[in-house]
N, CA, C and O atoms as a Tinker XYZ file with bonds, in Angstrom:
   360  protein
     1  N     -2.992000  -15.133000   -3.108000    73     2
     2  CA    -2.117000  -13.987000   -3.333000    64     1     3
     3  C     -2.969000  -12.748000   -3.575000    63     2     4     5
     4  O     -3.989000  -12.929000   -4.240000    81     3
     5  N     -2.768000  -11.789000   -3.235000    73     3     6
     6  CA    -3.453000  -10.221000   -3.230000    64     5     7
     7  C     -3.523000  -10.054000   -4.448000    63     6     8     9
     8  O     -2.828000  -10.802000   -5.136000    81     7
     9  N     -4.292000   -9.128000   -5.065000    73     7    10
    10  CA    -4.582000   -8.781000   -6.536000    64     9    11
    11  C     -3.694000   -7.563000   -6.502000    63    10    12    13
    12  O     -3.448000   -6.753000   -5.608000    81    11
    13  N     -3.197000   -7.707000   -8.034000    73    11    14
    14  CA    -2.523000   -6.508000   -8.779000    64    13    15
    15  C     -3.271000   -5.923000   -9.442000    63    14    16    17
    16  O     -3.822000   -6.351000  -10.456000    81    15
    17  N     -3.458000   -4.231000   -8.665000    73    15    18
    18  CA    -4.428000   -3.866000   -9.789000    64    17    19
    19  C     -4.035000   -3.077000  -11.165000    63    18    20    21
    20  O     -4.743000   -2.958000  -12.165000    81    19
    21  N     -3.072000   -2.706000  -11.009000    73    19    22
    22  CA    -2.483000   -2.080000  -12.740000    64    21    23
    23  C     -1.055000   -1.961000  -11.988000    63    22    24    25
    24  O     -0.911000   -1.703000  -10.793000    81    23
    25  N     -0.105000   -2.183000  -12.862000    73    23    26
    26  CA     1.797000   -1.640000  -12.992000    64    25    27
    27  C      1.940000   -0.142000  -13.261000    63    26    28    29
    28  O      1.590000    0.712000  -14.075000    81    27
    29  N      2.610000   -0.280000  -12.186000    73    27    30
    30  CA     3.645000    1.039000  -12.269000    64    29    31
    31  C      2.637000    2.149000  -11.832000    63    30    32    33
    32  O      3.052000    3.225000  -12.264000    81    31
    33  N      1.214000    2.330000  -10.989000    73    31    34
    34  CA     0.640000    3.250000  -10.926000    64    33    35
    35  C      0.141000    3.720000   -9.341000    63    34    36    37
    36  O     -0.799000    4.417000   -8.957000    81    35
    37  N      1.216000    3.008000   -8.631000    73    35    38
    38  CA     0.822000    3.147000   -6.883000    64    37    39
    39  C      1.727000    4.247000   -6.569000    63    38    40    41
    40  O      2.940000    4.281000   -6.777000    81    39
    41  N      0.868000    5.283000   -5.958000    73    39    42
    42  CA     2.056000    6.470000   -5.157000    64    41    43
    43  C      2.672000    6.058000   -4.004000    63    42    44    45
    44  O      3.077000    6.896000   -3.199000    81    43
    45  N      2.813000    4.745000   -3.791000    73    43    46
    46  CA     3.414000    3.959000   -2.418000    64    45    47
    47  C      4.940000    4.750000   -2.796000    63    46    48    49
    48  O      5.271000    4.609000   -3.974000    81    47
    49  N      5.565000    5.281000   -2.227000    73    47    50
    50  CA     7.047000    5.489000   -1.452000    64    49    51
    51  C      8.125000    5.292000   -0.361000    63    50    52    53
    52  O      8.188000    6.017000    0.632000    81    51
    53  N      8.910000    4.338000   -0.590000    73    51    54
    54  CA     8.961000    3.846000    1.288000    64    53    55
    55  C     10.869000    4.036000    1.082000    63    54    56    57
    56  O     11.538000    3.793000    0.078000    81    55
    57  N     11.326000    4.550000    2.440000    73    55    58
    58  CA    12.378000    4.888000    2.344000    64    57    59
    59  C     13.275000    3.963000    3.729000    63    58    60    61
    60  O     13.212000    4.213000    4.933000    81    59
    61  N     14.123000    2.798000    2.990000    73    59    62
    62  CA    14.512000    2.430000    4.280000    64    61    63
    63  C     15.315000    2.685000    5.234000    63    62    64    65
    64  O     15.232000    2.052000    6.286000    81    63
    65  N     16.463000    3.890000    5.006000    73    63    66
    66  CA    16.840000    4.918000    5.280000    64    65    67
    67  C     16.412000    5.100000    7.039000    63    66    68    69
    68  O     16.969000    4.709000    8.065000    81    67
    69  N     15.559000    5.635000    6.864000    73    67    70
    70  CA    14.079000    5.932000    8.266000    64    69    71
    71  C     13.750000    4.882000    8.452000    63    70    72    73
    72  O     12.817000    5.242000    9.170000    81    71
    73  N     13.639000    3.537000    8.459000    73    71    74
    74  CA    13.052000    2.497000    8.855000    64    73    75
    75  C     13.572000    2.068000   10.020000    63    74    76    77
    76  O     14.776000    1.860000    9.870000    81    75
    77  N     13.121000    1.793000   11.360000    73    75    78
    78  CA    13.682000    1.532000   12.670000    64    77    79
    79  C     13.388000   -0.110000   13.001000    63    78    80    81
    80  O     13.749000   -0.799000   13.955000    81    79
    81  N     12.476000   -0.478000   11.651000    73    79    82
    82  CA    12.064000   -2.078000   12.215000    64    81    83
    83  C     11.159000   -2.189000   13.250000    63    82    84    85
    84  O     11.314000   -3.160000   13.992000    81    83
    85  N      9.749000   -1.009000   13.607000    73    83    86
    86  CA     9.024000   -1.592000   14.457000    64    85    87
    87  C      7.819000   -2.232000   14.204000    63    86    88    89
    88  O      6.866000   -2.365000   14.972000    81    87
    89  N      8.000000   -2.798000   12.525000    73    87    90
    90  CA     7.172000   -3.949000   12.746000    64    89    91
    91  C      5.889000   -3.764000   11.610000    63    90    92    93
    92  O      5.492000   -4.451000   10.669000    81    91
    93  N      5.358000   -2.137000   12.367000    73    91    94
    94  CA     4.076000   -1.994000   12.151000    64    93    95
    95  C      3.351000   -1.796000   10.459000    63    94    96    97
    96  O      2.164000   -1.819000   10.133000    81    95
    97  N      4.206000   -1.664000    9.869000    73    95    98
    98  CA     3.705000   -1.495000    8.461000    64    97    99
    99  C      3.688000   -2.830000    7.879000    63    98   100   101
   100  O      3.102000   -2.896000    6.799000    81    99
   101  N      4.231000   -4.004000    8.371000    73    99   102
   102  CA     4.259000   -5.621000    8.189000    64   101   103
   103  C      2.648000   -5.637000    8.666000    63   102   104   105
   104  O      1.755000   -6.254000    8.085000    81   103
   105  N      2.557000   -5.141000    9.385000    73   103   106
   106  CA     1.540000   -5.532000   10.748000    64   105   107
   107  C      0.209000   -5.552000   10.045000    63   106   108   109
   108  O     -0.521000   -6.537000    9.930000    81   107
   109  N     -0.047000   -4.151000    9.521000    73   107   110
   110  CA    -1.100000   -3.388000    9.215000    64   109   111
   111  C     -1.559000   -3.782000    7.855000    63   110   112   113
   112  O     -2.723000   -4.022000    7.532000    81   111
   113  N     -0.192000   -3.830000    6.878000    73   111   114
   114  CA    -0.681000   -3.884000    5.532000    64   113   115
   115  C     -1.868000   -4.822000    4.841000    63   114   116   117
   116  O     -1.414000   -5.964000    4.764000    81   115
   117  N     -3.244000   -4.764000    4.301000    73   115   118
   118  CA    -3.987000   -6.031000    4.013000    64   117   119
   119  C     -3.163000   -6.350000    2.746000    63   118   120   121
   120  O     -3.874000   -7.173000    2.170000    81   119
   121  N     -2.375000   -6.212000    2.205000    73   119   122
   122  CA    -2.284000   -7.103000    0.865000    64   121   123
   123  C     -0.544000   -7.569000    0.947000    63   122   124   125
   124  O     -0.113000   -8.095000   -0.080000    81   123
   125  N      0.488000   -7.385000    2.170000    73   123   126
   126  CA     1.772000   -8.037000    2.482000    64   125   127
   127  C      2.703000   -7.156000    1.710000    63   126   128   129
   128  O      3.753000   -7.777000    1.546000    81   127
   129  N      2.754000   -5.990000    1.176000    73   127   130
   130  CA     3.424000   -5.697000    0.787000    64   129   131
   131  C      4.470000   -5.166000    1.431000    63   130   132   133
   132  O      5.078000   -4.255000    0.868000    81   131
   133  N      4.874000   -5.599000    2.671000    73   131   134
   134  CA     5.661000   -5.333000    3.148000    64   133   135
   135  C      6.472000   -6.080000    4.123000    63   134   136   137
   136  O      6.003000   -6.076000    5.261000    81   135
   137  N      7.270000   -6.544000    4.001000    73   135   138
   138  CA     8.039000   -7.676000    4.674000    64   137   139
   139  C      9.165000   -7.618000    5.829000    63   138   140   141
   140  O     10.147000   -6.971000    5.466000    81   139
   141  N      9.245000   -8.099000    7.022000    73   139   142
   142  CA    10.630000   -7.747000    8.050000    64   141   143
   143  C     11.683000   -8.723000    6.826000    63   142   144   145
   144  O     11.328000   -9.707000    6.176000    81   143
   145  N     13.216000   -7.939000    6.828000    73   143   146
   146  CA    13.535000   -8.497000    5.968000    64   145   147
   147  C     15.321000   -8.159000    6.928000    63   146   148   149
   148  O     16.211000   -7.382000    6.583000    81   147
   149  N     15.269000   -9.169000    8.253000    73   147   150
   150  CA    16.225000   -8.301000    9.157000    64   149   151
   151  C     16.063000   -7.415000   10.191000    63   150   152   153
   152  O     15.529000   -7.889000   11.194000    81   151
   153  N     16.332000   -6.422000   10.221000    73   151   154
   154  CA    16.043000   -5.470000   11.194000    64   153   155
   155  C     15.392000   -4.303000   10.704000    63   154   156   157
   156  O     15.037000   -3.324000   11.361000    81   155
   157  N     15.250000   -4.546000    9.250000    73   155   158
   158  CA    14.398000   -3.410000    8.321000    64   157   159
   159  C     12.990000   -4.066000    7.680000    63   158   160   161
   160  O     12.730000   -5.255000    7.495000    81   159
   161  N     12.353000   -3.141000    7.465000    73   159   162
   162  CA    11.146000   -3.450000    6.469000    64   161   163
   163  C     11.599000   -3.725000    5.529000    63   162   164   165
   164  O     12.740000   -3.280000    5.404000    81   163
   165  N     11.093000   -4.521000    4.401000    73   163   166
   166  CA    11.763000   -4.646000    3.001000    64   165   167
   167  C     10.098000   -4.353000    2.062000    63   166   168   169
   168  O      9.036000   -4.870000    2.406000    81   167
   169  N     10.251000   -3.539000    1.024000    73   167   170
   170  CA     9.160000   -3.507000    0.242000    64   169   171
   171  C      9.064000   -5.014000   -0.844000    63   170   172   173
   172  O      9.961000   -5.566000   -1.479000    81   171
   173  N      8.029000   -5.251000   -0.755000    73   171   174
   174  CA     7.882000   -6.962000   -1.145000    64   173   175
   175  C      7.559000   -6.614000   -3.228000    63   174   176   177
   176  O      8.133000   -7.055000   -4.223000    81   175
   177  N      6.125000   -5.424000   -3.003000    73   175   178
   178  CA     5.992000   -5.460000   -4.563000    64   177   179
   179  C      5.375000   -4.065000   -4.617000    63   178   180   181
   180  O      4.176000   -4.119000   -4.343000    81   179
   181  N      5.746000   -3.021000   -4.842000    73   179   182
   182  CA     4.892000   -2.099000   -4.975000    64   181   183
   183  C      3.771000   -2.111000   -5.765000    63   182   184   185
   184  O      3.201000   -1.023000   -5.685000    81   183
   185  N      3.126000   -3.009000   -6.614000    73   183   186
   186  CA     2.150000   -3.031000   -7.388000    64   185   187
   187  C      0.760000   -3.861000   -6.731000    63   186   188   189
   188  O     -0.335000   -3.986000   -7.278000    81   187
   189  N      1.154000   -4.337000   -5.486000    73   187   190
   190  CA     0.453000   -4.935000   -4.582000    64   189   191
   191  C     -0.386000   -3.804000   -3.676000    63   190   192   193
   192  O     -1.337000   -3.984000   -2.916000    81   191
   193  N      0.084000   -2.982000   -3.917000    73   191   194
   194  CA    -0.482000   -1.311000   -2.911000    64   193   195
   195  C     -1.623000   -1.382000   -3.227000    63   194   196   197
   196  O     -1.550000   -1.337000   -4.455000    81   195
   197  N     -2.993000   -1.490000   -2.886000    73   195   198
   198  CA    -3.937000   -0.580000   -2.507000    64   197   199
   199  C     -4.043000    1.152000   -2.104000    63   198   200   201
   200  O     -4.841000    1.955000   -2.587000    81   199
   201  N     -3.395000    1.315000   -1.479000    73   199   202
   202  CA    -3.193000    3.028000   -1.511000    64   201   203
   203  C     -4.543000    3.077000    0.108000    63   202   204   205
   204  O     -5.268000    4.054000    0.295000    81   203
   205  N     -4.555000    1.943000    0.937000    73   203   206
   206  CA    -5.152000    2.513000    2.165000    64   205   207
   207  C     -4.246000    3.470000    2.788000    63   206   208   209
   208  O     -4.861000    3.782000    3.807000    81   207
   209  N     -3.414000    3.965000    2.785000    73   207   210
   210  CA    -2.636000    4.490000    3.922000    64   209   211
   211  C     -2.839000    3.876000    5.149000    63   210   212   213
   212  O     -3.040000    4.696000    6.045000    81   211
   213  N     -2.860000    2.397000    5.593000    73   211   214
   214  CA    -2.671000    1.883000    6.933000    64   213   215
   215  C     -1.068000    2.171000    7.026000    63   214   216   217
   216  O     -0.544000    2.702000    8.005000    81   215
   217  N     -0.426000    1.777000    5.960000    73   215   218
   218  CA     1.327000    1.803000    6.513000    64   217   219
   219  C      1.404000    2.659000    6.573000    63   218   220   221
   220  O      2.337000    2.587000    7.373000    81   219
   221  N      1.194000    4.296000    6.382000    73   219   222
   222  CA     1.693000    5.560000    6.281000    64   221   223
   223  C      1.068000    6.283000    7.907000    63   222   224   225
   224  O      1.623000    7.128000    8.610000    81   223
   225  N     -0.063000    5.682000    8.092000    73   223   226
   226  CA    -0.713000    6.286000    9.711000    64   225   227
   227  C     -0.177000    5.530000   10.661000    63   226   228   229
   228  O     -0.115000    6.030000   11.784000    81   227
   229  N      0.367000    4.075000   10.445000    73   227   230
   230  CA     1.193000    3.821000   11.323000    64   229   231
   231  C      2.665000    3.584000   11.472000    63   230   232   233
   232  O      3.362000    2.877000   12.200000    81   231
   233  N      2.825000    4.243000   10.733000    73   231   234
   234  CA     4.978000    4.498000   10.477000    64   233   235
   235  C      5.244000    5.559000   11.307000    63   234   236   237
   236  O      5.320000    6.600000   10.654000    81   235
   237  N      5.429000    5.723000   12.570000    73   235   238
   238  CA     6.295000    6.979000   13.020000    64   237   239
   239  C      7.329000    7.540000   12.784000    63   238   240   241
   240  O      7.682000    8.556000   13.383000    81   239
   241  N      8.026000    6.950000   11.826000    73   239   242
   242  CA     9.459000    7.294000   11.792000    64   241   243
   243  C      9.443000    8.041000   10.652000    63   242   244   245
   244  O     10.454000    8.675000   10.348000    81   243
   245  N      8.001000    8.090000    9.646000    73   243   246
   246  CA     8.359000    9.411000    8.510000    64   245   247
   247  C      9.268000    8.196000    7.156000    63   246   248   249
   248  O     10.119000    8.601000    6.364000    81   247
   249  N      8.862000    7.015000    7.230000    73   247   250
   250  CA     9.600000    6.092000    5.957000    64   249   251
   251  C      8.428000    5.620000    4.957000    63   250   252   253
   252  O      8.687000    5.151000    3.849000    81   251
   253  N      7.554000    5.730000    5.281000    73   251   254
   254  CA     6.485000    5.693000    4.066000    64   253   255
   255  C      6.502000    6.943000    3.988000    63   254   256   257
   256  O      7.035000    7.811000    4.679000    81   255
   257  N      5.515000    6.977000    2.576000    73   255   258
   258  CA     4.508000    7.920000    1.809000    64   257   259
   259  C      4.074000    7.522000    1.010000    63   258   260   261
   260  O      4.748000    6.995000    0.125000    81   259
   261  N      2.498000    7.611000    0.955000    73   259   262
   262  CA     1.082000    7.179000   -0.160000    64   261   263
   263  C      0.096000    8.256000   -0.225000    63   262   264   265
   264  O     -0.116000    8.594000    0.939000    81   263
   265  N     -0.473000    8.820000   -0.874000    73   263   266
   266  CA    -1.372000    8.987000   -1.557000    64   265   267
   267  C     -2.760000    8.185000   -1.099000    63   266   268   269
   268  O     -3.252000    7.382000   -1.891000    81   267
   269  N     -3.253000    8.371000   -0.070000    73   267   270
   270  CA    -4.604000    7.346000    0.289000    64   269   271
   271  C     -5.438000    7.968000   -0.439000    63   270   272   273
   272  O     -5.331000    9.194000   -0.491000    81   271
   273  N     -6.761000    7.130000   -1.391000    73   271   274
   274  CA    -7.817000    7.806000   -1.801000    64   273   275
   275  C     -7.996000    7.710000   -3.499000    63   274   276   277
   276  O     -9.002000    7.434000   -4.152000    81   275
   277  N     -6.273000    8.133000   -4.057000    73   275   278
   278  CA    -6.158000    8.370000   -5.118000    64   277   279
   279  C     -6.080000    7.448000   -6.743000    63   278   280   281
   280  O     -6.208000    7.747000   -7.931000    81   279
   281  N     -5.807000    6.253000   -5.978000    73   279   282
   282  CA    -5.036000    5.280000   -7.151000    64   281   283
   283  C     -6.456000    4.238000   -7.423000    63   282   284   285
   284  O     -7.613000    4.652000   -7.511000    81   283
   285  N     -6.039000    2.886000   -7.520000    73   283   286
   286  CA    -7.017000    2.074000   -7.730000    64   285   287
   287  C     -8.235000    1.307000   -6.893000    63   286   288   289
   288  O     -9.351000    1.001000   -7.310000    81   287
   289  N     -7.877000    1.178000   -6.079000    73   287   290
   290  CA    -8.330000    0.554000   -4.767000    64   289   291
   291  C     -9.574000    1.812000   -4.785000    63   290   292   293
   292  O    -10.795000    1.697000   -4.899000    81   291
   293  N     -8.815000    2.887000   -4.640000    73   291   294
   294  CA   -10.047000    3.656000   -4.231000    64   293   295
   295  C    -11.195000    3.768000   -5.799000    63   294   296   297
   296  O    -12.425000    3.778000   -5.784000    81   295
   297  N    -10.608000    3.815000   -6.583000    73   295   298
   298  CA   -11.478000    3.793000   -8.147000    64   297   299
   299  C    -12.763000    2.419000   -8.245000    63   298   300   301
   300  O    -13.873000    2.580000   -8.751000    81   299
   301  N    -12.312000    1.241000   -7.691000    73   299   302
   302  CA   -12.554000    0.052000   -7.666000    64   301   303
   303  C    -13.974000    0.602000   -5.806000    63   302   304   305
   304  O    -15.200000    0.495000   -5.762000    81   303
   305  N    -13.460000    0.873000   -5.217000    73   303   306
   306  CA   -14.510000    1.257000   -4.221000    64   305   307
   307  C    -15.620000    1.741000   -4.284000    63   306   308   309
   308  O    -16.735000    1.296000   -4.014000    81   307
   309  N    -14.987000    3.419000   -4.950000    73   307   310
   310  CA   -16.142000    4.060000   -5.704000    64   309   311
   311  C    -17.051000    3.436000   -6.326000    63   310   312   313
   312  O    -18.219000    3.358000   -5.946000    81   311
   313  N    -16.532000    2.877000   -7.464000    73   311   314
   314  CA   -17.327000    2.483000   -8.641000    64   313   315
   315  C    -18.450000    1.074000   -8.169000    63   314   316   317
   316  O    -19.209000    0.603000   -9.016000    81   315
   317  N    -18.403000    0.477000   -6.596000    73   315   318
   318  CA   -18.971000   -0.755000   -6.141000    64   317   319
   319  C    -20.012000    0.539000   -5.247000    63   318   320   321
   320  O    -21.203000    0.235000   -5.178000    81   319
   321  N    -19.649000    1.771000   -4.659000    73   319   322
   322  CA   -20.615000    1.996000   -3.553000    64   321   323
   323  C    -21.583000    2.779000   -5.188000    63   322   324   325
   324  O    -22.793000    2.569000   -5.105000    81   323
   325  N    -21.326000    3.260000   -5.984000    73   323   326
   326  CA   -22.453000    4.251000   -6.935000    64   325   327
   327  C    -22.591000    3.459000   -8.231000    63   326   328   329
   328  O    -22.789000    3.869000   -9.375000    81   327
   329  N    -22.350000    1.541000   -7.503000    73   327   330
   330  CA   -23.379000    1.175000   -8.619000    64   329   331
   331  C    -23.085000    0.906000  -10.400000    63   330   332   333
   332  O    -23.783000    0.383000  -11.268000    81   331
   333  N    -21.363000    1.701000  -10.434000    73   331   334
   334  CA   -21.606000    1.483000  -11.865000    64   333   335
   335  C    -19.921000    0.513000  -12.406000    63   334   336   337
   336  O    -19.035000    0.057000  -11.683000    81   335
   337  N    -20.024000    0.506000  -13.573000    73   335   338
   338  CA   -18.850000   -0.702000  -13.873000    64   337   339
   339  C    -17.825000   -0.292000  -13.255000    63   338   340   341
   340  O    -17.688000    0.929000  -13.319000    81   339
   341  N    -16.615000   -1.147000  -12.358000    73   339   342
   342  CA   -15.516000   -1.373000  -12.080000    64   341   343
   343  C    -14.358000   -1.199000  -13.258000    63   342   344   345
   344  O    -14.021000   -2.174000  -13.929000    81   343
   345  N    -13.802000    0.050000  -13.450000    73   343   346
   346  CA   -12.708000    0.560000  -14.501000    64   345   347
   347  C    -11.677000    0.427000  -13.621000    63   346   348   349
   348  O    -11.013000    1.457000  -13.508000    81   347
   349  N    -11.353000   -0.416000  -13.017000    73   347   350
   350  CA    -9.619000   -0.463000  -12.830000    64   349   351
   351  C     -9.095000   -1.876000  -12.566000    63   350   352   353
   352  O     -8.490000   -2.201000  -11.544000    81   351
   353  N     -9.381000   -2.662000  -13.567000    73   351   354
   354  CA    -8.848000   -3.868000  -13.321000    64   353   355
   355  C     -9.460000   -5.215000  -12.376000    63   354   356   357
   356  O     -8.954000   -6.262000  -11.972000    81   355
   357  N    -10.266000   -4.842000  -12.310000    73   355   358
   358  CA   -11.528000   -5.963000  -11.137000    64   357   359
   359  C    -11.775000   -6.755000  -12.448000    63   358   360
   360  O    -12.549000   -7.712000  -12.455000    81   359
């Protein structure tokens, strides 16, 4: 199962509204947070987000929104390429 890296702190936004069902944010996501659930995407756990923006560069339809860069994933990156302790839950 994908790691949770802290509650309640992913700028993941997904609106199913706009969701056309093509698939691709199932497709792309590395950690599943996103599920065909029918003819729609269904959000599985928002606390599962990483914050790559793969689902947001490949949603054409404008039903995501993230924040790539900002949250943990990227804190946890940083802190492995300059060497110093991992502050977000690793």
């Amino acid at each position: 199962m994908p790691y949770r890296h802290l509650k309640n702190v992913a700028t993941l936004e997904y609106d199913p509204a706009k969701c056309t069902g093509c698939r691709l944010c199932v497709e792309v996501c590395p950690h599943a947070v996103f599920v065909m659930d029918g003819k729609k995407a269904r959000l599985v756990d928002k606390d599962l987000c990483m914050e790559c923006g793969a689902c947001l560069r490949n949603c054409p339809f404008g039903a995501i929104a993230v924040e790539p860069g900002v949250g943990c994933a990227y804190a946890i990156l940083m802190s492995r390429l300059k060497g110093r302790k991992i502050t977000c839950g690793d």
